[in-house]
C-alpha positions in Angstrom: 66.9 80.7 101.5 69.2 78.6 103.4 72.3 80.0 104.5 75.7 78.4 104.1 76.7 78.3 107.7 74.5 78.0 110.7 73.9 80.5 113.5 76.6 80.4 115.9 79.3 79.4 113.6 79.0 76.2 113.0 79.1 75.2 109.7 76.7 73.3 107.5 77.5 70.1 106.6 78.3 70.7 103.3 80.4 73.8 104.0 83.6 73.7 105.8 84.5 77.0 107.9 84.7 79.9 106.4 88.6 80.4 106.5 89.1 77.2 104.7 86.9 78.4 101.9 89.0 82.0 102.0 92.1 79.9 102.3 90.9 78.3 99.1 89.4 81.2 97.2 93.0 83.3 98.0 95.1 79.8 96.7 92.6 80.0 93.3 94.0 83.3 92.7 97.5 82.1 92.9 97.4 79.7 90.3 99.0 80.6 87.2 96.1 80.8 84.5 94.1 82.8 87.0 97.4 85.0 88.1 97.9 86.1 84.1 94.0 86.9 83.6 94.3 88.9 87.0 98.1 90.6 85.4 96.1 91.2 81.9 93.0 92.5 83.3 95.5 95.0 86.1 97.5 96.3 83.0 94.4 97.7 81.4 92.8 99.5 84.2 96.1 101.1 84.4 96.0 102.4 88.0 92.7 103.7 86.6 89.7 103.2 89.4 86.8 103.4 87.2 89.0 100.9 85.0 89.8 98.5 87.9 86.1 97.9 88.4 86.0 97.7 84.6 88.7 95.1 84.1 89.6 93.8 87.3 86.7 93.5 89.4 84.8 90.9 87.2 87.9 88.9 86.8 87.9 88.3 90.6 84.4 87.6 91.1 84.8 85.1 88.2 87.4 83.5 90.4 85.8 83.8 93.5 82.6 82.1 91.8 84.6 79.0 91.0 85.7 78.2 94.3 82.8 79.1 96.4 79.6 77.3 94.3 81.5 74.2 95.5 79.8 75.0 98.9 76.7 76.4 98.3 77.0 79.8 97.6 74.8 80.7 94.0 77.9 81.0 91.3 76.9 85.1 90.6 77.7 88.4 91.6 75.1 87.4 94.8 77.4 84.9 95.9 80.3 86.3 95.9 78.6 89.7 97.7 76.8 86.9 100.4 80.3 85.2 100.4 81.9 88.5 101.5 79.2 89.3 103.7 79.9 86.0 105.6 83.8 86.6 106.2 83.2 90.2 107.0 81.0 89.0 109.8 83.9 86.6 110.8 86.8 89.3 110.6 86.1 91.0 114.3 86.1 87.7 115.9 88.4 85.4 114.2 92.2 87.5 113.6 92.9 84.7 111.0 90.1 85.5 108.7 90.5 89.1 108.8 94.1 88.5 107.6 92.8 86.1 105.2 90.4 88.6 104.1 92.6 91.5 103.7 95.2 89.5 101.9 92.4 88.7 99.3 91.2 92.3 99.2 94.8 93.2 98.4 95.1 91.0 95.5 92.1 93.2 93.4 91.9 96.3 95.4 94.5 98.7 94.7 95.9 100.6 97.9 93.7 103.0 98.9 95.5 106.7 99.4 93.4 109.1 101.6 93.6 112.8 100.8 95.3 114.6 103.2 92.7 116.0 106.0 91.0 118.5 105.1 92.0 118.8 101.4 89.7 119.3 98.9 87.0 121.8 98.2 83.4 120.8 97.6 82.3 117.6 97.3 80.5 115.4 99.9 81.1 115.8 103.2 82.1 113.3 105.4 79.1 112.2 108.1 
């Protein structure tokens, strides 16, 4: 299975680096049809977690799909998990695609609150 980018960085030829294709991918969910299918699919889940991944979640992979089969990522749930995979190795060295990447996050993840410490009874504990 050949991988998008080489080792080292360096892109493929047929795949420009990595922040371009987030820069891309993050423009694609700014345009308007894919802006209201994002609005219709966040007013369903309702705030509702197990409903974001319900609604929401497929919505942006659709829209992630789009943009990145153009550069040889499969167009499926794999590519966009070996598309994320790719920028999330990029984040710790590269402070532009880990904005890029959290700006992207933010447009489908809803803010995550953490309990206060220590709250809670039961449950799984924390390793």
């Amino acid at each position: 299975r050949a991988a998008p980018l080489r080792a080292g960085g360096r892109p493929a030829a047929e795949c420009p680096c990595p922040a371009a294709v987030l820069a891309e991918v993050i423009k694609a969910f700014g345009a308007p049809e894919n802006a209201q299918r994002m609005e219709e699919a966040r007013d369903n889940a309702c705030n509702d977690m197990g409903k974001m991944l319900q609604f929401l979640l497929p919505v942006a992979t659709q829209i992630q799909q789009d943009v990145i089969k153009a550069y040889g990522f499969s167009s499926d749930g794999e590519g966009v998990l070996k598309f994320a995979r790719l920028i999330k190795s990029y984040e710790s060295q590269d402070p532009e695609i880990a904005s890029m990447s959290g700006k992207l996050k933010a447009m489908f993840l809803p803010p995550m609150t953490l309990p206060p410490h220590g709250a809670g009874t039961g449950g799984v504990a924390a390793s």
